[in-house]
Biopython code that builds the backbone (N, CA, C, O; Angstrom):
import numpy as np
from Bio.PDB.StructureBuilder import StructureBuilder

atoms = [
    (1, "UNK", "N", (80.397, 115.836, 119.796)),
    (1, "UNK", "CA", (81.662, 115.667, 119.084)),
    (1, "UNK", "C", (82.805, 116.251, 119.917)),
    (1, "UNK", "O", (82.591, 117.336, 120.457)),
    (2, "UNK", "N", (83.861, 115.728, 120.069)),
    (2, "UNK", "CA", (84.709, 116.222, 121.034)),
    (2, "UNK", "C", (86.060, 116.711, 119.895)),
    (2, "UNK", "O", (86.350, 116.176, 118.825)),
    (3, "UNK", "N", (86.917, 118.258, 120.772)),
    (3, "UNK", "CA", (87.546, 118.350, 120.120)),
    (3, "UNK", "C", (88.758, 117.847, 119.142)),
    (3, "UNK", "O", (89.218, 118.421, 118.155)),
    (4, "UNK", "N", (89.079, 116.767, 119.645)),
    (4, "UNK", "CA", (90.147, 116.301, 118.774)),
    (4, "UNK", "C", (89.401, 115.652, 117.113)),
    (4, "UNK", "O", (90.032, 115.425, 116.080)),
    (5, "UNK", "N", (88.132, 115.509, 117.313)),
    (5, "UNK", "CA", (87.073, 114.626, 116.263)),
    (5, "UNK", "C", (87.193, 115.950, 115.227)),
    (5, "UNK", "O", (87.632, 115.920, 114.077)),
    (6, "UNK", "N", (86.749, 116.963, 115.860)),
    (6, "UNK", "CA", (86.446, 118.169, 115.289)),
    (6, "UNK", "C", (87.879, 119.033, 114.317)),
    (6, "UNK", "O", (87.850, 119.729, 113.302)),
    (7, "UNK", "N", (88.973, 118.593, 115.169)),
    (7, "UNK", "CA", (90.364, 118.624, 114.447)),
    (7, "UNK", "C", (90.605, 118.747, 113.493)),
    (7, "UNK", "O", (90.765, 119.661, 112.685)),
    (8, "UNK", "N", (90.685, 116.789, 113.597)),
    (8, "UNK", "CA", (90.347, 116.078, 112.735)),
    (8, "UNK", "C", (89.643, 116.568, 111.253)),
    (8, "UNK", "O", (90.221, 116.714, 110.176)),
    (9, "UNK", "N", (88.490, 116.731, 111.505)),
    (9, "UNK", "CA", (87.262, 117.054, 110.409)),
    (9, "UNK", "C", (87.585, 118.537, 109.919)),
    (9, "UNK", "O", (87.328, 118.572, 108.716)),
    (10, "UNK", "N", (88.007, 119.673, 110.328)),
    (10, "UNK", "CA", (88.546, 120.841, 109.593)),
    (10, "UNK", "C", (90.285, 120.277, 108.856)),
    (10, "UNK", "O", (90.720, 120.905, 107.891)),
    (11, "UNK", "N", (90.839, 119.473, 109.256)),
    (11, "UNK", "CA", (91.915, 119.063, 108.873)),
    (11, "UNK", "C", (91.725, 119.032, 107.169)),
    (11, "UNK", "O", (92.162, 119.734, 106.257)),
    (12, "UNK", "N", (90.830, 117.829, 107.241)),
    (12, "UNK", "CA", (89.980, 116.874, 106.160)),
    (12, "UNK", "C", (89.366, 117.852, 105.198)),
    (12, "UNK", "O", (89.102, 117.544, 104.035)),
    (13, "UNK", "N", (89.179, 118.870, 105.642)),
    (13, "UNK", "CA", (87.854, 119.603, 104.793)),
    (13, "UNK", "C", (89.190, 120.514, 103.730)),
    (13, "UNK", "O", (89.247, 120.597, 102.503)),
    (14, "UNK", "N", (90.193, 121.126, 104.856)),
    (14, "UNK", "CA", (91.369, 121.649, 104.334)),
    (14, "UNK", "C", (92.077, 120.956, 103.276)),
    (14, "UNK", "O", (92.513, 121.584, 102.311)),
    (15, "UNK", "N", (92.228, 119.639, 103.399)),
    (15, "UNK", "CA", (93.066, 119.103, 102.518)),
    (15, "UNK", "C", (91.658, 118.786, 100.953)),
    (15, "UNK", "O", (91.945, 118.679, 99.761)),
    (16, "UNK", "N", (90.597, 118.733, 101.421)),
    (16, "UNK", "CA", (89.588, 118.714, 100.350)),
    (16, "UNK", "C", (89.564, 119.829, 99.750)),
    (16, "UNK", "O", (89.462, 119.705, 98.529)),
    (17, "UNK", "N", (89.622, 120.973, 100.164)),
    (17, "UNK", "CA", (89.648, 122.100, 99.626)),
    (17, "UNK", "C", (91.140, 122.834, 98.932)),
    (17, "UNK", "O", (91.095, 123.721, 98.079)),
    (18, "UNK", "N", (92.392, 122.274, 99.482)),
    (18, "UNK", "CA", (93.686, 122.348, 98.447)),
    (18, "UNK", "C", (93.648, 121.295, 97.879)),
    (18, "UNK", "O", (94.808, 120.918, 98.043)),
    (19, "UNK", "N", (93.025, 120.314, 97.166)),
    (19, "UNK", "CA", (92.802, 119.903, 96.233)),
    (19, "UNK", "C", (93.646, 118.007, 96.604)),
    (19, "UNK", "O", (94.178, 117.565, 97.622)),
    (20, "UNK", "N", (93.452, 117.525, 95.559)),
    (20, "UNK", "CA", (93.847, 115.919, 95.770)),
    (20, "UNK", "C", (95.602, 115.478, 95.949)),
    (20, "UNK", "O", (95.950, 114.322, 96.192)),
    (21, "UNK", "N", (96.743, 116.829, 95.748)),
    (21, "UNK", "CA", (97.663, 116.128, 95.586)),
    (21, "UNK", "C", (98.667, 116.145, 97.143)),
    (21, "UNK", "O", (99.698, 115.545, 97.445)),
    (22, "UNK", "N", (97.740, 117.198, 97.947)),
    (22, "UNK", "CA", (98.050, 117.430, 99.204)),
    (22, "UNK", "C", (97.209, 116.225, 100.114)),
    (22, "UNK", "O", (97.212, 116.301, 101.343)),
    (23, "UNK", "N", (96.443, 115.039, 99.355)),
    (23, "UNK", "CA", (95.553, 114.415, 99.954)),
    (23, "UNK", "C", (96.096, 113.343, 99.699)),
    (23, "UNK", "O", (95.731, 112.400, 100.402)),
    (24, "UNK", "N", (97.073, 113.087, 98.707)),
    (24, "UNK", "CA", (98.144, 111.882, 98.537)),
    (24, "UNK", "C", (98.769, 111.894, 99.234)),
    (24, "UNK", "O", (99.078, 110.831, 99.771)),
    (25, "UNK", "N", (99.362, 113.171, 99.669)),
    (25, "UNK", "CA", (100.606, 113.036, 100.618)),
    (25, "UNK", "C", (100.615, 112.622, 101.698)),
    (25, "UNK", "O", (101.494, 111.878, 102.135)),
    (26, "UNK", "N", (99.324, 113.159, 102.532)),
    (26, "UNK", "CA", (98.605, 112.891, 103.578)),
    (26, "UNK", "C", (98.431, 111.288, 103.718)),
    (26, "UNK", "O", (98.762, 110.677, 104.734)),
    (27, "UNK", "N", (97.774, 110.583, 102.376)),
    (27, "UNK", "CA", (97.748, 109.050, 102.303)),
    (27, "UNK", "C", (98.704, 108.573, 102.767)),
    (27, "UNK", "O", (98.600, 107.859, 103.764)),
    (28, "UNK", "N", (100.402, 108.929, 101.948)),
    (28, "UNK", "CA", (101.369, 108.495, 102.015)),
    (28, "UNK", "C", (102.103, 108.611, 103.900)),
    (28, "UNK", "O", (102.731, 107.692, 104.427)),
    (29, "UNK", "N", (101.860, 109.640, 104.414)),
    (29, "UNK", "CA", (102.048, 109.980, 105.782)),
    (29, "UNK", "C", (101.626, 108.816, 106.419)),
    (29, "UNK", "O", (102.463, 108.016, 106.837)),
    (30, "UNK", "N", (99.988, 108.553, 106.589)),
    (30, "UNK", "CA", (99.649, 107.834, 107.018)),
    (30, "UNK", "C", (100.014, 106.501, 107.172)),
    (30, "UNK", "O", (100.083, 105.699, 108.104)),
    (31, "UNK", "N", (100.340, 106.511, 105.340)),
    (31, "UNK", "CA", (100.727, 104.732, 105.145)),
    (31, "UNK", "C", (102.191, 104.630, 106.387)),
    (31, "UNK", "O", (102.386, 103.701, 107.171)),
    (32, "UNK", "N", (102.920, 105.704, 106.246)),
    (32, "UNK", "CA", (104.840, 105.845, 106.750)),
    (32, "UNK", "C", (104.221, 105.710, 108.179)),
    (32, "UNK", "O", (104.905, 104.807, 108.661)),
    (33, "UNK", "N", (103.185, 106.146, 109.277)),
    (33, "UNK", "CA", (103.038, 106.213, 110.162)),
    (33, "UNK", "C", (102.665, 104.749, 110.554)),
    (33, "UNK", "O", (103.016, 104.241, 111.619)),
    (34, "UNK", "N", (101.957, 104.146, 109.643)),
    (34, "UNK", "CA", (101.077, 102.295, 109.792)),
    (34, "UNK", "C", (99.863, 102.871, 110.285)),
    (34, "UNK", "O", (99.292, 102.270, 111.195)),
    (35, "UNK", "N", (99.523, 103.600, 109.979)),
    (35, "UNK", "CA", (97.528, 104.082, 110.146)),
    (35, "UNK", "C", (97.280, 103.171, 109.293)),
    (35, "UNK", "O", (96.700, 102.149, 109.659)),
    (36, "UNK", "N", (97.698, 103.367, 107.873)),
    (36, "UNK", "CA", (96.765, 102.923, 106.856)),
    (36, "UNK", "C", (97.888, 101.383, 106.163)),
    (36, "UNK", "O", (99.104, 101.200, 106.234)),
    (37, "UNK", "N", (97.014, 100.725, 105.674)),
    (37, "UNK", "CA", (98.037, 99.463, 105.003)),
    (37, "UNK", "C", (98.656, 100.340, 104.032)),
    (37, "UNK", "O", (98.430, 101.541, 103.881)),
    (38, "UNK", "N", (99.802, 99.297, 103.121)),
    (38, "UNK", "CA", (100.571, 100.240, 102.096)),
    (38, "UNK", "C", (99.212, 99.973, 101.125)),
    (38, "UNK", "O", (98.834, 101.116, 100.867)),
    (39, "UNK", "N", (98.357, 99.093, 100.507)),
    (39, "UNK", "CA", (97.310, 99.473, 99.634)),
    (39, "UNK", "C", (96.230, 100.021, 99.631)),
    (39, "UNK", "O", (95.170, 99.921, 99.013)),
    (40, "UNK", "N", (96.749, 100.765, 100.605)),
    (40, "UNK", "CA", (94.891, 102.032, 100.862)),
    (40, "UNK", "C", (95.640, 103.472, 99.950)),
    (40, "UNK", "O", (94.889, 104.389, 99.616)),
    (41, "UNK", "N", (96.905, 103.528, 99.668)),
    (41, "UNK", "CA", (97.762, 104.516, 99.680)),
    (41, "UNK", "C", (97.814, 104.345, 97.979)),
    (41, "UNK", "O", (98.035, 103.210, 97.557)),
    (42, "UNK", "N", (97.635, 105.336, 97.097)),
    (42, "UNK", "CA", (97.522, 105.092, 95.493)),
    (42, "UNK", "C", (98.637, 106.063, 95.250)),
    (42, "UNK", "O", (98.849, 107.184, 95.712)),
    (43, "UNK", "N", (99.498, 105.077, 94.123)),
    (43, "UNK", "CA", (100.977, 104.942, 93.462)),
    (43, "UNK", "C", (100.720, 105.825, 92.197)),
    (43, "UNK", "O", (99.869, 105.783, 91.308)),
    (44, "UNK", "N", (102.117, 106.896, 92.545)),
    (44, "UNK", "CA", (101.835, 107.442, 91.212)),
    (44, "UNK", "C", (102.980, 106.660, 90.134)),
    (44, "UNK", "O", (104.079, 106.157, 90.372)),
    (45, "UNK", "N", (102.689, 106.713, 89.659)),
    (45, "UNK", "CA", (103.395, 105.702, 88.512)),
    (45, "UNK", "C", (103.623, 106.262, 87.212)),
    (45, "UNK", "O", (103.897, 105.518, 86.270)),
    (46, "UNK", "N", (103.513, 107.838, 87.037)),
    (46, "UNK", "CA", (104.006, 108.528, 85.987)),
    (46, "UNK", "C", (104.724, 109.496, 85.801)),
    (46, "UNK", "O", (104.764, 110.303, 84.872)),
    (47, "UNK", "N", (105.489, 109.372, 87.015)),
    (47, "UNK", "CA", (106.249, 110.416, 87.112)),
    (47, "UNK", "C", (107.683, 109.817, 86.220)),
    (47, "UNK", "O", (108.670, 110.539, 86.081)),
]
sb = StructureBuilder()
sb.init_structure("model")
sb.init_model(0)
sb.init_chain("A")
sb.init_seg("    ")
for serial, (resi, resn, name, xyz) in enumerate(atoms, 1):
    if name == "N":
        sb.init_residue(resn, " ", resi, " ")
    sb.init_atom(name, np.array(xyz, "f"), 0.0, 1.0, " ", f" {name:<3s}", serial, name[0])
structure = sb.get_structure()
């Protein structure tokens, strides 16, 4: 496993461990960056 993989994977574990709303945001980053399509990214819709 090379370090940037390994990064990566404590990154992941961090945002698993502060819980799901720091893991939206992260979604949303991604989506703003074009990593991810805009429907991999879940809408909050009750605010």
């Amino acid at each position: 496993m090379s370090d940037d993989t390994f990064m990566w994977f404590l990154l992941l574990i961090g945002i698993i461990i502060m819980g799901s709303v720091p893991f939206l945001y992260f979604l949303m980053f991604l989506e703003h960056w074009g990593v991810l399509p805009p429907c991999a990214a879940p809408r909050r819709t009750n605010e």
